[in-house]
N, C-alpha and C positions, 0 to 999 in steps of 0.2 A: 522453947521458941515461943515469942510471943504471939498470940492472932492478932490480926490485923481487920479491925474494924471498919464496918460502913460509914461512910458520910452520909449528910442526908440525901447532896445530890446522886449519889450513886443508888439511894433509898428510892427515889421518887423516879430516877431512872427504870429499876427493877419493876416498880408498879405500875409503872405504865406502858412496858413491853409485857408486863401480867394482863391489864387491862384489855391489851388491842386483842392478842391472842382470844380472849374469853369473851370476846366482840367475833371475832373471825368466827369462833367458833358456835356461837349462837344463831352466826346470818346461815351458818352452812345446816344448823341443823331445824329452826326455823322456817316453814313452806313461805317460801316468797309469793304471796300476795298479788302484788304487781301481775304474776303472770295469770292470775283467775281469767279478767276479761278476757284476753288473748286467746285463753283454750274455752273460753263458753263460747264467745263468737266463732271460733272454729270449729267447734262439735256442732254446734249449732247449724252452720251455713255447711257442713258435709251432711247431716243429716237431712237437711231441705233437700241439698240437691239428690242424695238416693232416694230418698223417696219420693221425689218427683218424678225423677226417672224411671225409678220402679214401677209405677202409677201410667205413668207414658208408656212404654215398652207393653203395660200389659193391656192395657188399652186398645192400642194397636194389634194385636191378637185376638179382640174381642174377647178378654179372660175379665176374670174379676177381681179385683183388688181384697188381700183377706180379711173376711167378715165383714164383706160387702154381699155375701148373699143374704137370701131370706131366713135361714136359719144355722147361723154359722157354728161351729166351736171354737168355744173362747178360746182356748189351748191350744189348739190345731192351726189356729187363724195367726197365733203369736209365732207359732213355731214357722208359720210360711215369711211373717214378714220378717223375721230374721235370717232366713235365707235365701229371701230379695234382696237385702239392704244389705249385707257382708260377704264378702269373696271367701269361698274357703281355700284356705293353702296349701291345701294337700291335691287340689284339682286343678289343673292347667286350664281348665275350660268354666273355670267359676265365672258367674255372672251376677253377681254383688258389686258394689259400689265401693264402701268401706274395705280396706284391706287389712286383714288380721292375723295375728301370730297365735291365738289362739280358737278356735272355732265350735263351738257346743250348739250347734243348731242341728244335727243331724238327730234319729230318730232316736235312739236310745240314752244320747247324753242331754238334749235340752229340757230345762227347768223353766218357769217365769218367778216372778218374786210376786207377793199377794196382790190383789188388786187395792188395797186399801191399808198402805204402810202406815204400821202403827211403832213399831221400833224398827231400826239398824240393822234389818235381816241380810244384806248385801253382801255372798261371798260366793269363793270360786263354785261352791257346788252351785249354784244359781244362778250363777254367769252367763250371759245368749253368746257374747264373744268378748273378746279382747284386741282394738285395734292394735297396727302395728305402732302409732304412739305411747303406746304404755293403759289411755284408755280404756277403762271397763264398760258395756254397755246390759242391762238386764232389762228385762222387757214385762211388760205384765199383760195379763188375759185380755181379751176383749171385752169392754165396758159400753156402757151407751147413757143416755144423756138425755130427757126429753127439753126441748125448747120451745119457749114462746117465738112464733116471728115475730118481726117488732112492725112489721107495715100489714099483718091480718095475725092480731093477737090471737084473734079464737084459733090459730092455725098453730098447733104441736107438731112440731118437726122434730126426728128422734136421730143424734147425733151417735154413732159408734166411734170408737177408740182406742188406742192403745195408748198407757204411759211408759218411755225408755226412759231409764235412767241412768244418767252417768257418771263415773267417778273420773273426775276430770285428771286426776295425779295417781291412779294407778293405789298402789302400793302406800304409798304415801299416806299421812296421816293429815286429819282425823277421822277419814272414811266413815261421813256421816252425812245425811242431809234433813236430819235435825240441827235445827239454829240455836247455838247456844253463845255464850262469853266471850268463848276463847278466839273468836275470829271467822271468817265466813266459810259458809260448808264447801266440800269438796264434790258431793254427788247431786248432782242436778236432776227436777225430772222436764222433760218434753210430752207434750201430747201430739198426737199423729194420727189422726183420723183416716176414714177408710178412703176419705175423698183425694187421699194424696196429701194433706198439708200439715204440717208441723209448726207451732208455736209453743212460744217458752212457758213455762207455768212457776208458781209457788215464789219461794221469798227471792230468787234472782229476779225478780221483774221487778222486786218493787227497791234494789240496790243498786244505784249506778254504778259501782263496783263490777259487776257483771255486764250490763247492757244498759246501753240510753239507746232513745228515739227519738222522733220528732212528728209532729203533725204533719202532714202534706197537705196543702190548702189545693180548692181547687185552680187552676192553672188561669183564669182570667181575675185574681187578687195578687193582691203586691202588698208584702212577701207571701212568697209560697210556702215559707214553709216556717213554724214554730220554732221556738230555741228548743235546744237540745235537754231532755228531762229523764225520768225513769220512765220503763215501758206503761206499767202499770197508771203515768200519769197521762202519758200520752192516750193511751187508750181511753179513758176518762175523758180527755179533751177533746178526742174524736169521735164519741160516739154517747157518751154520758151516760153509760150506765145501760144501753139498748142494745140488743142482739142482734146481728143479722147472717145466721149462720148461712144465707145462699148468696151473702156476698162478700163478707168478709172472712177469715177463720179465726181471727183476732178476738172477735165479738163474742164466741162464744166461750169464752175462758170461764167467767165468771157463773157459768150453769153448772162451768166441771169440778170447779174451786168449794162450790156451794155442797155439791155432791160430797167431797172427800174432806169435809171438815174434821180436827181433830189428827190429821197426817199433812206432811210436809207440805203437799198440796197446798194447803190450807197458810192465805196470809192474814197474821196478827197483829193488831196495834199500829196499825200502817192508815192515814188519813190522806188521800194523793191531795196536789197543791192545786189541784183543778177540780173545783168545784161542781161546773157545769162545764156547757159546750164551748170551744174555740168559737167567738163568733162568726168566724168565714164561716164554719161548716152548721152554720145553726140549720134546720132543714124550714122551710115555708108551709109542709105541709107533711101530716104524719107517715102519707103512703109515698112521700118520696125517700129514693133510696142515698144510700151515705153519701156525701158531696167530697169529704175527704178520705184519709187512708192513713193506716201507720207504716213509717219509714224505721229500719233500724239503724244506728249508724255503726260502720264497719268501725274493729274494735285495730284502735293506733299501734 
């Protein structure tokens, strides 16, 4: 019996039912991108709100916020704000914020990861929790920070902290927050000072990928408020480079960024497009305080 041979169109047919499949199957194995912002701005805006609340609640008890006393432990102090900030699930009566499927804050399983990431250390044995989004969060020791004020330079103010870090897809690859080629990292770090407040840090702030912002001018100029830029420019434009850790928490990034050179922390080869000051918020006189503020904007 003879075979019966392809045409071309039944050729070009074949190839290109080859084609789409070998597309399907690259979107499916492929981390979609697209959804980065979506889960930084939502770790993000849960982590503000626990530990504001956490910050509130203990406040009102007249407690102390950890490693807010005089001589704290770095270790001890991580291990309480991790279980401030996460509900455990094996207690009906948890009082954490974050809700988790996996829970390592308790006395004999929590770890932190170093204070000063030099490689990819990030795995389950040094986990703080696991939200129920799939979310990894790790937590490092307590640090601190000396600062200039920027309205009585001779005045050092010593800024405490912790850095959480997160793996925004779990599981997922390339669980790293080393920036390399292949596309933007998956583990983010945050800082979270003793004062209650959390701001983004390292190379998310300087990819609108991740997060944009805006200036907010003061409220008697028109317009109020800046186009929309990376965090990192914003910052820039609202404040130029000047500290004001008693009134902004934004300001003092760049004291902690300086600190942790050499680790993710740390942004590279980044020149922001603002120069100097937004002119609304230029200040008249050095001891006056910021006129504007950073706005984020909520991720679409």
């Amino acid at each position: 019996m003879s075979k019966k041979a392809y045409n071309l169109a039944e050729m070009i047919l074949v190839l290109v039912i080859v084609g789409f499949i070998i597309m399907l199957m690259y979107k499916t194995i492929k981390p979609s991108y697209k959804a980065i912002p979506i889960a930084y701005y939502r770790v993000f805006t849960s982590l503000e709100d626990a530990v504001y609340n956490s910050y509130e609640k203990i406040r009102e008890k007249n407690f102390i916020f950890p490693g807010a006393n005089q001589r704290p432990d770095p270790y001890k102090s991580a291990q309480e704000l991790c279980s401030l900030i996460a509900t455990n699930p094996n207690k009906t009566d948890s009082k954490g914020y974050i809700n988790t499927i996996v829970y390592n804050c308790d006395n004999d399983k929590f770890k932190t990861v170093p204070e000063y990431i030099k490689n990819d250390i990030f795995n389950d044995e040094n986990m703080a929790f696991q939200a129920a989004n799939s979310m990894k969060f790790y937590i490092s020791p307590l640090q601190e920070v000396d600062i200039k004020n920027a309205v009585s330079e001779k005045q050092i103010i010593t800024v405490r902290y912790f850095i959480v870090w997160v793996d925004l897809n779990g599981k997922k690859r390339p669980n790293s927050a080393f920036l390399n080629k292949k596309g933007p990292i998956d583990i983010v770090p945050f800082i979270v000072t003793t004062r209650g407040e959390v701001l983004p840090a390292g190379y998310p702030t300087t990819d609108i990928r991740y997060m944009s912002a805006y200036v907010q001018y003061p409220l008697n100029h028109t317009p109020r408020a800046s186009q929309s830029r990376t965090y990192y420019d914003a910052q820039t434009a609202a404040y130029n480079g000047r500290e004001y850790p008693y009134y902004d928490v934004y300001s003092i990034r760049d004291s902690i960024l300086r600190q942790h050179q050499g680790t993710p922390l740390e942004i590279k080869s980044f020149t922001p497009q603002a120069s100097g000051y937004d002119k609304p918020c230029t200040l008249k006189n050095k001891t006056d305080e910021p006129l504007c503020k950073i706005e984020i904007n909520p991720s679409l």
